[in-house]
C-alpha positions as CSV (number, residue, x, y, z in Angstrom):
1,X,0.0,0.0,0.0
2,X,1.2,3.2,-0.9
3,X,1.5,6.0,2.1
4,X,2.9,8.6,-0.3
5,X,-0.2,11.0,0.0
6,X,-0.4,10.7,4.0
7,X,3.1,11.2,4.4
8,X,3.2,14.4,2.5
9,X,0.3,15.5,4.2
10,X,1.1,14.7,7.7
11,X,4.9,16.6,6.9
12,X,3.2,19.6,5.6
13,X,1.8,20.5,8.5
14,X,4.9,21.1,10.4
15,X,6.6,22.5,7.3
16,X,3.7,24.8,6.5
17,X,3.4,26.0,10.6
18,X,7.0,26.0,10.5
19,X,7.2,28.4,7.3
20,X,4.5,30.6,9.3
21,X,6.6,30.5,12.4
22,X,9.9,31.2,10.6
23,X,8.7,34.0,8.7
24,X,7.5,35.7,12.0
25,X,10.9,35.3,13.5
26,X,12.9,37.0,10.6
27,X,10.4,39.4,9.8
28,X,8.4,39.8,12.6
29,X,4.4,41.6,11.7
30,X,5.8,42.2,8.1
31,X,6.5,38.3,7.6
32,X,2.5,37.4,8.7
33,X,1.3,39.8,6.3
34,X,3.3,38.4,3.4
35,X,2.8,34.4,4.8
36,X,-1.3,35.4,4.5
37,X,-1.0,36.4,1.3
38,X,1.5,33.9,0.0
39,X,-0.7,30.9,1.8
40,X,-3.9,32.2,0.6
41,X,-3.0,32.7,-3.1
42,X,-1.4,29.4,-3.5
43,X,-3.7,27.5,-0.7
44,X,-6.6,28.5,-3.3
45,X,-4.9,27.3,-6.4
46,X,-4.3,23.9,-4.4
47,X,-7.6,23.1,-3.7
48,X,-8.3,22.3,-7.6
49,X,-6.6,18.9,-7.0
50,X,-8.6,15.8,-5.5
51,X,-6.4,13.0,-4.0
52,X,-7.1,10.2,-1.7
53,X,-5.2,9.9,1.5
54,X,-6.4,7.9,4.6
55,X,-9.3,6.3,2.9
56,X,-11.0,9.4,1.5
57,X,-11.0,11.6,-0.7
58,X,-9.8,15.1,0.2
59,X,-9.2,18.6,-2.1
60,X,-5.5,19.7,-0.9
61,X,-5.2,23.1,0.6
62,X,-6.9,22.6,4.0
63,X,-3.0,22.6,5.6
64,X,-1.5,25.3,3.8
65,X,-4.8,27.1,4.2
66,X,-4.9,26.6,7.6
67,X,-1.5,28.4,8.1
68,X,-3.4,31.4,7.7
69,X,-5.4,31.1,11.1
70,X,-2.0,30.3,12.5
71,X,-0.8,33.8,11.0
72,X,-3.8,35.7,12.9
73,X,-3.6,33.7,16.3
74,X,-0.3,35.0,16.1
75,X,-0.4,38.4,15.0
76,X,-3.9,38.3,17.7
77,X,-1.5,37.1,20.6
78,X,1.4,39.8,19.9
79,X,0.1,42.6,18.2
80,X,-3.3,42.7,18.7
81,X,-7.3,42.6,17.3
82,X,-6.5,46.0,14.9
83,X,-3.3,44.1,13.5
84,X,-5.1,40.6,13.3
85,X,-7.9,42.4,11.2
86,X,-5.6,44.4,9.0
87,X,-4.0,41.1,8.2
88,X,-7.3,39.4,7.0
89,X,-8.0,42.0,4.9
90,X,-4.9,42.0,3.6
91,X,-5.2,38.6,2.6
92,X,-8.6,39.5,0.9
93,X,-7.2,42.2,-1.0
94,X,-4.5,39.7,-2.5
95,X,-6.3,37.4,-3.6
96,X,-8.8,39.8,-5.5
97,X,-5.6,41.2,-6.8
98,X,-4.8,37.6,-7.8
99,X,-7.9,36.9,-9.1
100,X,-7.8,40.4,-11.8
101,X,-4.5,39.5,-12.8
102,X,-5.4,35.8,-13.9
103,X,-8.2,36.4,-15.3
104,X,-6.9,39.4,-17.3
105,X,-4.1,36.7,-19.1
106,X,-7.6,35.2,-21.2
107,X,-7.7,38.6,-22.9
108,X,-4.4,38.1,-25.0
109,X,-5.1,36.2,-28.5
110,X,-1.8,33.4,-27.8
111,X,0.5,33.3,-30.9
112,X,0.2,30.4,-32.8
113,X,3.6,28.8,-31.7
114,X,2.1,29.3,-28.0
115,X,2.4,25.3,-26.3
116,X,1.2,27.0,-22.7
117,X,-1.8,29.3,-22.8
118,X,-4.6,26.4,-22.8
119,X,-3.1,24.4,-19.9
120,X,-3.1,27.9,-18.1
121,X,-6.2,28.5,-19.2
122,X,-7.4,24.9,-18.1
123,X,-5.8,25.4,-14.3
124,X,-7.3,28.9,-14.4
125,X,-10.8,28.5,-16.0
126,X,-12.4,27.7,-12.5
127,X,-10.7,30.5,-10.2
128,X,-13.0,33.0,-10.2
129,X,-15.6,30.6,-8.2
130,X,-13.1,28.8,-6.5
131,X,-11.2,31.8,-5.2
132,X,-14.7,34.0,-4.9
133,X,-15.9,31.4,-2.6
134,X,-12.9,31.2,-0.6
135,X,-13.0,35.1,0.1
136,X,-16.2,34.6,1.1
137,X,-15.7,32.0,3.8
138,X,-12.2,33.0,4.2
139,X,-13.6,37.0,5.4
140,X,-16.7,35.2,7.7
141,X,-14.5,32.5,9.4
142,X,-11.1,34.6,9.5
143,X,-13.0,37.5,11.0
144,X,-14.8,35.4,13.3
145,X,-11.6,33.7,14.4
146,X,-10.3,37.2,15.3
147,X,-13.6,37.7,17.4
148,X,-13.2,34.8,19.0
149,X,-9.5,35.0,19.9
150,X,-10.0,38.1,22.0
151,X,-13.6,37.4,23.5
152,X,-11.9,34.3,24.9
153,X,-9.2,36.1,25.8
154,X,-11.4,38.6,27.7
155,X,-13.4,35.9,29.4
156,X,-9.9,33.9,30.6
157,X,-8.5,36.9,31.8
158,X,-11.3,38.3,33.8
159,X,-12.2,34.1,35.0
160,X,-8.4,33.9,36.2
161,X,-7.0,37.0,36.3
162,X,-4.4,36.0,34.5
163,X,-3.4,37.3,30.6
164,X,-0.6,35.0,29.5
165,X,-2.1,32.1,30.7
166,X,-4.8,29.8,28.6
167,X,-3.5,30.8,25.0
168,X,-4.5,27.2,24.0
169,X,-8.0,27.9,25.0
170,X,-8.1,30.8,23.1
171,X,-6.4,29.3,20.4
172,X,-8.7,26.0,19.8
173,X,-11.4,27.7,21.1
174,X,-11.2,30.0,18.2
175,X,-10.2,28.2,15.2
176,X,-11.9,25.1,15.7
177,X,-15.5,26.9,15.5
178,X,-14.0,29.2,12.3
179,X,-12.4,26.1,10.6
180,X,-15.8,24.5,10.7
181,X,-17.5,27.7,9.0
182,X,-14.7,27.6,6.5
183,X,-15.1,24.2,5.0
184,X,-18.6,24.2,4.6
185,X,-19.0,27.4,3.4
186,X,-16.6,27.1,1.2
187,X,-16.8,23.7,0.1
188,X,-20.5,24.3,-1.0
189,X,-20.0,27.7,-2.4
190,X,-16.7,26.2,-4.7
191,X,-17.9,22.3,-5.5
192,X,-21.2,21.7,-5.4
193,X,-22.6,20.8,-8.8
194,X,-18.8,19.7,-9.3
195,X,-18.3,16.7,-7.0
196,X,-20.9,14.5,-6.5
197,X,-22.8,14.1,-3.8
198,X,-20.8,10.9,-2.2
199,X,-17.4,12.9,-2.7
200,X,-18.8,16.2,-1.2
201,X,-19.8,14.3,1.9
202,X,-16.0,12.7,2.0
203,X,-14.4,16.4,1.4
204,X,-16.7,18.2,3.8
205,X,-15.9,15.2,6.3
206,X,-12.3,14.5,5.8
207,X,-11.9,18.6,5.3
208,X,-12.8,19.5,9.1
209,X,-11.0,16.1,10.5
210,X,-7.7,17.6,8.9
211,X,-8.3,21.4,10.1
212,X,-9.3,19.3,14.0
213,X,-5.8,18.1,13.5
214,X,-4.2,20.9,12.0
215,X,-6.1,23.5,14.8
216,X,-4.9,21.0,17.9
217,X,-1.0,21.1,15.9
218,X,-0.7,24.9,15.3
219,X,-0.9,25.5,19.1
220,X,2.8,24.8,20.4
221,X,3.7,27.0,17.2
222,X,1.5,29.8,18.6
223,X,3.6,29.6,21.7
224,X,6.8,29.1,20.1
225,X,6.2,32.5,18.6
226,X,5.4,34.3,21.9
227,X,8.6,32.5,22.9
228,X,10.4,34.1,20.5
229,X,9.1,37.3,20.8
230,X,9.9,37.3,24.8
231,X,13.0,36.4,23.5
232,X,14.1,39.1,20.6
233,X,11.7,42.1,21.5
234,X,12.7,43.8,18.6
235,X,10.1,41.3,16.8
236,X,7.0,43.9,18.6
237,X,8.7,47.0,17.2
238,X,7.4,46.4,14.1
C-alpha cells in the first residue's frame, strides 16, 4: 500500500506551521502579512486537485490554508485585534488582486507557436468561483476567528485573572469553530454541482477532521512564537 499521500500530508503541517513561524521570526508583523497572502493565493490554487489519502478523498489546501489562522492567532497574541484584522483583509485584498491578474491573461489572443496558454487557461478557468468562494468564507470565518480570539481572551483573563495564561484555549477555542464555517462554506460555495454528492460528503468530512488536527497542531507553534518574541523584542517594534 502506498503511504505517499499521507506522508506528505502529515509533513506539511509542520513544514507549512513551521514556514508561518519562521517568517515571523525574521520578519516579525511584516512576515505574517506576506505568509497570508503567500498561503492564501497558492492555498486557493491547491484546492483544484482531488487526491485520496487515509481512505477518503480530500481537495489539498486545508493545511497550507490553515496556516493562515496560525498567521492571525499570532499576530492576535502579539500585536493585537487592529493588526489581526488588517491582516485578514490583507489577505482579501491579495487574492482579488490575484484573481484580476489571472483572469486578465484570457484577454491576450496566444501566438500560434504558443504550447502554454490552454493548460493555463485549463488550471485557471475555475478561479473566479473557486477563489470568490474562498473570500467569502475566508472573510466570515477569518473574521470570526479574530472575534473569538480576543472574546476568549477577555473571558480567561477576567475568569483567572491571568493574561498569558490559557493561549490554547483561546487558540482552539477560536479556530476550531471558524475552521468549521470555512469548510462548509466554502466547500458548498466552490464544489457543489462539481463533486458529487458521495465525494462532497467525504471532502466536507475528511476537510474538518484535517483542520481538528491541523487547529490541535498549530498551538505549540502559537507559543513558540510568543517565545520568541519574549526572547528578541525587537520582533514587537514592528
Amino acid at each position: 500500500m502506498n503511504f505517499q499521500n499521507e506522508i506528505i500530508l502529515i509533513a506539511s503541517i509542520f513544514v507549512f506551521f513551521g514556514g508561518t513561524v519562521g517568517f515571523f521570526r525574521f520578519f516579525g508583523k511584516t512576515g505574517l502579512y506576506a505568509w497570508t497572502v503567500i498561503c492564501t493565493i497558492a492555498a486557493n490554487i491547491e484546492v483544484m486537485i482531488l487526491v485520496h489519502a487515509f481512505g477518503m478523498d480530500t481537495t489539498l489546501g486545508n493545511v497550507l490554508f490553515a496556516s493562515s489562522f496560525l498567521a492571525t492567532d499570532i499576530m492576535s497574541e502579539l500585536y493585537g485585534k487592529k493588526d489581526a484584522s488588517r491582516c485578514v483583509k490583507i489577505g482579501i485584498l491579495a487574492n482579488v488582486t490575484f484573481i484580476i491578474i489571472s483572469q486578465s491573461w484570457f484577454l491576450y489572443v496566444p501566438a500560434e507557436s504558443d504550447t502554454m496558454a490552454a493548460p493555463i487557461r485549463t488550471v485557471f478557468a475555475n478561479t473566479p468561483r473557486v477563489m470568490f468562494s474562498s473570500l467569502a468564507a475566508y472573510a466570515i470565518c477569518e473574521l470570526y476567528d479574530v472575534w473569538a480570539y480576543h472574546a476568549l481572551w477577555s473571558w480567561t483573563e477576567k475568569k483567572f485573572s491571568n493574561k498569558r495564561g490559557f493561549l490554547w484555549v483561546r487558540n482552539n477555542g477560536s479556530t476550531l469553530v471558524s475552521q468549521l464555517i470555512n469548510v462548509i462554506a466554502f466547500n458548498l460555495l466552490a464544489f457543489a454541482g462539481v463533486f458529487p454528492k458521495d465525494v462532497m460528503i467525504q471532502v466536507l468530512v475528511f476537510g474538518y477532521l484535517i483542520f481538528i488536527v491541523t487547529s490541535l497542531c498549530d498551538t505549540p507553534f502559537v507559543y513558540l512564537a510568543r517565545h520568541f518574541a519574549d526572547k528578541h523584542p525587537q520582533l514587537l517594534k514592528d
